[in-house]
C-alpha positions in Angstrom: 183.8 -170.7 -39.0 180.5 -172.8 -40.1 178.7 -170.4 -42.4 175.4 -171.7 -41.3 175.7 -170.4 -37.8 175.5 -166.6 -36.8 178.6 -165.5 -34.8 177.3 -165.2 -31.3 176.5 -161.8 -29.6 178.1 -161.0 -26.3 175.3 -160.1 -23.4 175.3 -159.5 -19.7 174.7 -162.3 -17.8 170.9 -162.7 -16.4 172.0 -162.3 -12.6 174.4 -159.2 -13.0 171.7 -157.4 -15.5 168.8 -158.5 -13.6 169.9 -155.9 -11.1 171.5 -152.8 -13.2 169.5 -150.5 -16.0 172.8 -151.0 -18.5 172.5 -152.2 -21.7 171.9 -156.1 -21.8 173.1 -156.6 -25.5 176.9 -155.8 -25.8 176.7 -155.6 -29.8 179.9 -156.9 -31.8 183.9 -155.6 -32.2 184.8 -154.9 -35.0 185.9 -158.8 -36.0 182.6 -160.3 -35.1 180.8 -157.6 -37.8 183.4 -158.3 -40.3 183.0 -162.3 -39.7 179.4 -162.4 -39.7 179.1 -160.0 -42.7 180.9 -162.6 -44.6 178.3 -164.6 -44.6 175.8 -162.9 -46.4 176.1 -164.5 -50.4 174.9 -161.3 -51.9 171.6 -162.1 -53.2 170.5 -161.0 -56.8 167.0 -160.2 -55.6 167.9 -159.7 -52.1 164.3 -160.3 -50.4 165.8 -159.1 -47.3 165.1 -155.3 -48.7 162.0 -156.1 -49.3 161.1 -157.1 -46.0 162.8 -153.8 -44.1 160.0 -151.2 -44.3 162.0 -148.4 -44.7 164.0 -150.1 -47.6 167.6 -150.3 -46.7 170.4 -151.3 -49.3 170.9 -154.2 -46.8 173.4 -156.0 -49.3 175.0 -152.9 -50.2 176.2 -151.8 -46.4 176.5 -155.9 -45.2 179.5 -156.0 -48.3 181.1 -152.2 -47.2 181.0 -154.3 -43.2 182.6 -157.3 -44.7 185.6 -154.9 -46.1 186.0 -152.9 -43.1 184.5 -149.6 -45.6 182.4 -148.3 -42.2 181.7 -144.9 -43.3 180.3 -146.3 -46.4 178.1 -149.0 -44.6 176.7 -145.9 -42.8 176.6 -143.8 -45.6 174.1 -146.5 -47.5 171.8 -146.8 -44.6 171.5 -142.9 -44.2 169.9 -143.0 -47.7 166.8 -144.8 -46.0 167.1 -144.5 -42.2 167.5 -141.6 -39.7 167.4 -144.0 -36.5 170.0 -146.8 -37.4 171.0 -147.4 -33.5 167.4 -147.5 -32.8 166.3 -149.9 -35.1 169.5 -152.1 -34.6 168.5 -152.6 -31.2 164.7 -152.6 -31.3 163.4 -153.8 -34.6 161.6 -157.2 -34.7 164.4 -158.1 -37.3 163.4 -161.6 -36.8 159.8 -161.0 -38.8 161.1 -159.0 -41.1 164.4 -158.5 -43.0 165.8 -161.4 -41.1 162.8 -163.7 -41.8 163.2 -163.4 -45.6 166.9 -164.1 -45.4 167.8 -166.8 -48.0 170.7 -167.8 -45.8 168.1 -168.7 -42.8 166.5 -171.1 -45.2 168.9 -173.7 -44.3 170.6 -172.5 -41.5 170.7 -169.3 -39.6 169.7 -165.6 -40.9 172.6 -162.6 -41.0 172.3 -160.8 -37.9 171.3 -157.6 -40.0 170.0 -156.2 -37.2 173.2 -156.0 -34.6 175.2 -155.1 -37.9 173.5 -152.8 -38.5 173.7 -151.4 -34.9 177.1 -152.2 -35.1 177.6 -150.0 -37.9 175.5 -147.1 -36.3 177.6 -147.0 -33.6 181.0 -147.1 -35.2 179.5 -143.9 -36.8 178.6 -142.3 -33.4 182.0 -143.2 -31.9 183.9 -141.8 -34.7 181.9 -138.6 -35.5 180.2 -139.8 -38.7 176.9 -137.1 -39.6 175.1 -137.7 -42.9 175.4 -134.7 -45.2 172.9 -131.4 -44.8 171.5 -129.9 -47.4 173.2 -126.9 -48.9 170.8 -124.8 -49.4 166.6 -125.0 -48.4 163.9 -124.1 -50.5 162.0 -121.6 -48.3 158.9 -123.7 -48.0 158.5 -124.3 -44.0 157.0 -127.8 -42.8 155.5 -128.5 -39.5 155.8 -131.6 -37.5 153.8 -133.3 -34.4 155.5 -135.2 -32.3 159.9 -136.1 -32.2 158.8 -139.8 -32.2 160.3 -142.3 -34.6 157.4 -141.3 -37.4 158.3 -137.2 -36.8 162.0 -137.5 -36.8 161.8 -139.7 -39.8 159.6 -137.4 -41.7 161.5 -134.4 -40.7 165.2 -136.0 -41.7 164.0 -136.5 -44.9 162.5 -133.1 -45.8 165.1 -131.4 -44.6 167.4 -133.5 -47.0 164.9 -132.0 -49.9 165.5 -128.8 -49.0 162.3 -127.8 -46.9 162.6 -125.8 -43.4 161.2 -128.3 -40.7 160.2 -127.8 -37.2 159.2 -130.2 -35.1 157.0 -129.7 -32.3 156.8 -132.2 -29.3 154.8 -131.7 -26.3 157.2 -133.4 -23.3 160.3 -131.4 -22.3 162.6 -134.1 -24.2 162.1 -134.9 -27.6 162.1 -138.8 -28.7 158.7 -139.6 -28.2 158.6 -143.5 -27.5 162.5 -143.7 -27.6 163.0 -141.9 -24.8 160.0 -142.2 -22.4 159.0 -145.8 -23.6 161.7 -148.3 -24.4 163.9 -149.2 -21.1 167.6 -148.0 -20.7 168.6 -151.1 -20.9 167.2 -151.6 -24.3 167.5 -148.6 -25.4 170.3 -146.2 -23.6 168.8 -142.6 -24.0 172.3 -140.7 -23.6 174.6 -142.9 -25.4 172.1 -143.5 -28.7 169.3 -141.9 -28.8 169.7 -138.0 -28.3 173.1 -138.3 -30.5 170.2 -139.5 -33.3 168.1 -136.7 -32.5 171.1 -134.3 -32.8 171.9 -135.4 -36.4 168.6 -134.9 -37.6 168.8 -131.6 -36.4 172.5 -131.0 -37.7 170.5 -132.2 -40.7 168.7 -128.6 -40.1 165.6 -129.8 -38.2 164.0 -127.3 -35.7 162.9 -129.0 -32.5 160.4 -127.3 -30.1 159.6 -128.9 -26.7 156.8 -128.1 -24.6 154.6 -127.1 -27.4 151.3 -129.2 -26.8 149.5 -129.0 -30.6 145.2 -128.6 -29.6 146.4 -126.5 -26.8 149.6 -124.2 -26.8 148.9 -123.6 -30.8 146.5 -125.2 -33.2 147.0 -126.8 -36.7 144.9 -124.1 -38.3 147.2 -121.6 -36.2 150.1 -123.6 -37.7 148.8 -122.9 -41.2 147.4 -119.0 -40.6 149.6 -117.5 -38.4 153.1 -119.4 -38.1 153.2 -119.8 -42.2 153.4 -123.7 -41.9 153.0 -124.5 -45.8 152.4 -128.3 -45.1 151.7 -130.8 -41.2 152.7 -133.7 -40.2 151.1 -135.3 -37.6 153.2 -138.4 -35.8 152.1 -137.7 -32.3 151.7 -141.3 -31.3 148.9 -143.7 -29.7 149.8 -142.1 -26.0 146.2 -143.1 -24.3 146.2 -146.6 -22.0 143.7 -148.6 -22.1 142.5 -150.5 -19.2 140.3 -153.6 -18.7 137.2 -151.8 -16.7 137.5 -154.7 -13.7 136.5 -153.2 -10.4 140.0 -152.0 -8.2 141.2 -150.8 -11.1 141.1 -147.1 -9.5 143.2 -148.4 -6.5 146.5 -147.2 -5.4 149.7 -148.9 -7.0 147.5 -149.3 -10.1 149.4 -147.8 -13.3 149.0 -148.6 -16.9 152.7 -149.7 -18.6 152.4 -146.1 -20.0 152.9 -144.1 -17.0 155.5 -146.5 -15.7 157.9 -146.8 -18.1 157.3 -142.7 -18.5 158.7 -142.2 -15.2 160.9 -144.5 -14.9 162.7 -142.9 -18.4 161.9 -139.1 -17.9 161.9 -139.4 -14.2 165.3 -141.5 -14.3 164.3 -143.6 -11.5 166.7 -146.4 -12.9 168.7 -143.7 -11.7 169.6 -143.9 -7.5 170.8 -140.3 -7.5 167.5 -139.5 -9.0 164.5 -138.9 -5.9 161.8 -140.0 -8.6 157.6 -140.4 -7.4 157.5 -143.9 -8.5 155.7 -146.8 -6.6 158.1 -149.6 -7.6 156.1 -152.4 -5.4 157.7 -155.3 -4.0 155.2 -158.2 -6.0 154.4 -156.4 -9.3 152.2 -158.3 -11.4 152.1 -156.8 -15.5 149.0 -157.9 -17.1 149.3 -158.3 -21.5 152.3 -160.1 -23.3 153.2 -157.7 -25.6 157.1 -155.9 -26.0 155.8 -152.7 -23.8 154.6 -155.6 -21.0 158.0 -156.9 -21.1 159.5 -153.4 -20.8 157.5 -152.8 -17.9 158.1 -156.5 -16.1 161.6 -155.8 -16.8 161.9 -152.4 -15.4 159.9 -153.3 -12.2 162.3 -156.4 -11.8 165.2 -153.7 -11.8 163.9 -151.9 -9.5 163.9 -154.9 -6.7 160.4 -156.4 -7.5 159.0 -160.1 -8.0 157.6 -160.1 -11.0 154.5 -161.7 -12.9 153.5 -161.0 -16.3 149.9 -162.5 -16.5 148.7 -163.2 -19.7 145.0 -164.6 -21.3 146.9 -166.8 -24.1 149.3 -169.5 -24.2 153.1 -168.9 -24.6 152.7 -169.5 -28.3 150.2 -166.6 -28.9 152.6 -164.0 -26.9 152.9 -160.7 -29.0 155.7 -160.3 -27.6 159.1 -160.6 -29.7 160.8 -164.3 -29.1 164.3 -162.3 -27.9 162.2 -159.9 -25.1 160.5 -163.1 -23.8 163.9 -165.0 -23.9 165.5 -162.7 -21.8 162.6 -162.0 -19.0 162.7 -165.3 -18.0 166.5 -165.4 -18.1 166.4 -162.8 -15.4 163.9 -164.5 -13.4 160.3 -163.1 -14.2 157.3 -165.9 -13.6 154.9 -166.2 -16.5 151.4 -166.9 -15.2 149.6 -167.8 -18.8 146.1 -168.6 -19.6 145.4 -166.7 -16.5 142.9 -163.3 -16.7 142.5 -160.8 -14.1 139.0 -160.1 -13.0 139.2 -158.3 -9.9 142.0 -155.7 -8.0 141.7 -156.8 -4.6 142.4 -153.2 -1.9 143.0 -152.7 1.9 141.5 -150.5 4.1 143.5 -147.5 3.0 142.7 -148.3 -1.1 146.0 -149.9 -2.1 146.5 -153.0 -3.8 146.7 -155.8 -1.9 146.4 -158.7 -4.4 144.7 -159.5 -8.1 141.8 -162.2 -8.3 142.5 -164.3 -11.6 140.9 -167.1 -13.9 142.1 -169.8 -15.4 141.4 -170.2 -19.5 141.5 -172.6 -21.7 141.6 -171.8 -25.5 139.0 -172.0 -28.0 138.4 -171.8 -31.6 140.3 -169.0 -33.2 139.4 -165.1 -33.4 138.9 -162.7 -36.0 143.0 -162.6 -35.4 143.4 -165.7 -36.5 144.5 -166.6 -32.7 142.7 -169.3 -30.3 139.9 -167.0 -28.4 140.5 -167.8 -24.6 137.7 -168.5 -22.6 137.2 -169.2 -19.3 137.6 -172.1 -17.0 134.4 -172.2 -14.2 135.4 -172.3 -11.0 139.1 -171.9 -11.3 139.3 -168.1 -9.6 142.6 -168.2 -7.7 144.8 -164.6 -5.9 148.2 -163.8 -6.8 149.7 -162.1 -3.5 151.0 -158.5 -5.3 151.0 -155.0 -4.4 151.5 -153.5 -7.8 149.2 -154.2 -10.9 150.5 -152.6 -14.2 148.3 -152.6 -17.2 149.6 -153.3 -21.1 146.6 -154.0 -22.8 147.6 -151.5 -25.4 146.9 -147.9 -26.4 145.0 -145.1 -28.7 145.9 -141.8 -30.1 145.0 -139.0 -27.9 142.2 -137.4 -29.7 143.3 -133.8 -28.7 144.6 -133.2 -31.9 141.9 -134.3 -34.0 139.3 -133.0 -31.1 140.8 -129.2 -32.3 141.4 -129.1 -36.0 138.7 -128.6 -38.3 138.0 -131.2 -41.0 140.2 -134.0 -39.9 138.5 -136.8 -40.1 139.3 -140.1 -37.6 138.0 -143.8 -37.3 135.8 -145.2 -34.4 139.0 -146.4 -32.9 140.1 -142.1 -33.0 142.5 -142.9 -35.3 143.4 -140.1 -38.1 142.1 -141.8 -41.2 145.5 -141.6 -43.9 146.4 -142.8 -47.3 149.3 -145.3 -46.6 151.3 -144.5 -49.3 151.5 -141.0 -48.9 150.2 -140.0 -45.4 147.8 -137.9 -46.8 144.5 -137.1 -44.6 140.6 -135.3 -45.4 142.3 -132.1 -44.7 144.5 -130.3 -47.6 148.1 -129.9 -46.5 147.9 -132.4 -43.5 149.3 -135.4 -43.9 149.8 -138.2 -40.6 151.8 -141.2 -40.1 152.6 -143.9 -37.2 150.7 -144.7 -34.0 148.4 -141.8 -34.5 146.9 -143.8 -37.6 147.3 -147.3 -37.2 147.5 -147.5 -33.6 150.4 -148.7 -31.4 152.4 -150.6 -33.6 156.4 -150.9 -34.0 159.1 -148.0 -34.2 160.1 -148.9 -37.5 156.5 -149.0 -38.8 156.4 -145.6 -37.7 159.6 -144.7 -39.3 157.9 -145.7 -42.6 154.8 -143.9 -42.7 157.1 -141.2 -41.2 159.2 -141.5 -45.0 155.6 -141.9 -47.0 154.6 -138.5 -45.2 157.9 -136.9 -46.3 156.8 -138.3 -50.2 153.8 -137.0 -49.6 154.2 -133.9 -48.4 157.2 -133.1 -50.9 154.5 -134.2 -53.8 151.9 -131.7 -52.9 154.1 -128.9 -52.4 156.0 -129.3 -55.5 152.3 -130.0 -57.3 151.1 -126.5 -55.6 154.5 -124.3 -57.0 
């Protein structure tokens, strides 16, 4: 064994997976986990903590790995996460626990990540639930949205004591995890509602089809239901697009609304009739992970596929692995290429997408090299299906309908960070619905900071 080297994960290979919606990471056995768990050295002053938001013993459930203790590798990483099979397939390990890894300083990182996956699903397979409470305390909390931030939050009041409902707006809860992320990232029967079922063996309420600014209010929550305390982690939901003409044409979708119907809709699913305009040349325009979902979905379901991008393959938002695999599986990167026009037939569908070449220039308020455009370089790439991931915003329906909740320009809920807190007394936010679309286990932290919060001022008000 060179100690240097992480033991390899099995995959699929690109041609076989490139044409099924099953998972494309195969995880490790039992031996693999236990091999590359002997490679963490047990660090002092792990910094490996200190770069998982959520703060997982990482150490402490690596060493119960390394000695076959399972249970007790899952019962260390219950202390700080609800979603452990989420983030262990999901989380951009690579920036943070495994990029402060002391061992990756002169070889290769532990694969926290797939051990800790690996560890997650040892639990599901052999019936592991972290602990309920015994007793509650009587004080009812209400929570917006079953995304990563509201199941977080939620889990972890309910371990205080407190009687939580959540309250989600689609007919499934799991917010981004189950309308968002691909099945073949993320398998919605096989890990993600058995995580939503053990927050809510943790004693967690969970009502679907409740839109909050329309089926029931905040203030309602607070004057009528008896709500003591909100949470709001409803998530950035609203696309944005890039206002070039055809962008009203048929086939046109943002990344949103396709990766919503192919998860909700199971059209990965061929016993499932699902409305879905798969195209036969799809062309996704952004770089980041939710553009890769979407290339990678539309691939699946039978389409050549472009991603087009402004920047260079070294500015991609993207994570390295996500990248890695589309083109493994065949996608074609058009870079330094904008759109600036949909091209449509007679009838008002797309029948192709005028681009530009760029070049880059000096560097952004980002930090990144601002692209600009090359004169004269227009050029058509022949599609049928344009999908936009430029990004998204909160939906300002919530804040549109609650009195004295104050927001940004960018309709953002304005929040303290470390607690969640917001301008109005007993409301406190985390996740996309404050700092914009970000990552699942960003959310999962403001989703804990709201619990703190929240468990503050109501011990503060008895």
């Amino acid at each position: 064994m060179d100690v240097l080297k992480k033991v390899p994960v099995r995959e699929q290979d690109p041609k076989v997976r490139a044409t099924n919606f099953k998972e494309v990471c195969l995880g490790y056995n039992e031996e693999e986990a236990m091999e590359e768990a002997s490679r963490c050295i047990k660090c002092k002053n792990p910094k490996c903590v200190a770069g998982c938001p959520v703060s997982i013993n990482i150490p402490g459930f690596i060493k119960e790995v390394e000695e076959g203790n399972y249970e007790d590798a899952a019962k260390v990483i219950a202390e700080s996460s609800a979603l452990p099979a989420v983030c262990g397939r999901v989380c951009p390990q690579e920036s943070q626990c495994e990029g402060q890894c002391i061992r990756g300083i002169k070889g290769e990182p532990i694969s926290i990540g797939k051990l800790e996956r690996f560890v997650a699903d040892w639990s599901r397979e052999h019936g592991f639930v972290p602990a309920a409470p015994e007793k509650t305390n009587g004080k009812k909390v209400a929570v917006i949205g079953s995304g990563p931030s509201g199941l977080t939050c939620a889990g972890d009041l309910a371990k205080m004591g407190y009687e939580v409902t959540i309250f989600e707006a689609l007919h499934e809860p799991g917010g981004v995890l189950t309308y968002g992320i691909p099945e073949f990232r993320l398998p919605k029967e096989a890990v993600v509602q058995p995580e939503i079922d053990n927050v809510r063996k943790l004693g967690v309420k969970i009502e679907t089809n409740v839109i909050v600014g329309k089926s029931v209010t905040i203030d309602e929550l607070f004057d009528e239901e008896g709500f003591q305390a909100v949470f709001i982690g409803s998530g950035a939901g609203l696309p944005m697009f890039m206002g070039i003409p055809g962008e009203n044409a048929n086939g046109v979708f943002s990344a949103n609304e396709y990766l919503t119907r192919s998860n909700l809709m199971k059209a990965f699913r061929e016993d499932y009739d699902t409305p879905i305009v798969a195209g036969k040349r799809v062309a996704v325009v952004g770089g980041g992970n939710v553009a890769m979902d979407a290339a990678r979905t539309a691939l699946r379901l039978g389409a050549e596929v472009h991603v087009v991008y402004r920047r260079s393959e070294a500015e991609l938002p993207a994570r390295a692995e996500e990248v890695h695999h589309a083109k493994e599986e065949g996608i074609i990167f058009n870079l330094l290429t904008n759109p600036v026009e949909i091209l449509t037939d007679e009838k008002g569908w797309v029948k192709g997408m005028k681009c530009i070449r760029m070049e880059l220039g000096e560097p952004d308020a980002s930090g990144r090299r601002r692209p600009v455009e090359v004169e004269g370089s227009e050029f058509v790439i022949d599609v049928d299906t344009v999908i936009m991931s430029l990004g998204t915003s909160p939906n300002p329906l919530i804040s549109s309908t609650t009195k004295g909740l104050d927001i940004n320009k960018r309709r953002c809920i304005i929040a303290e960070e470390s607690t969640g807190k917001t301008s109005k007394e007993g409301v406190y936010a985390g996740g996309d619905a404050v700092t914009g679309a970000a990552t699942v286990i960003l959310a999962m932290e403001a989703g804990r900071a709201g619990a703190r919060g929240i468990h503050e001022y109501l011990s503060a008000k008895e």
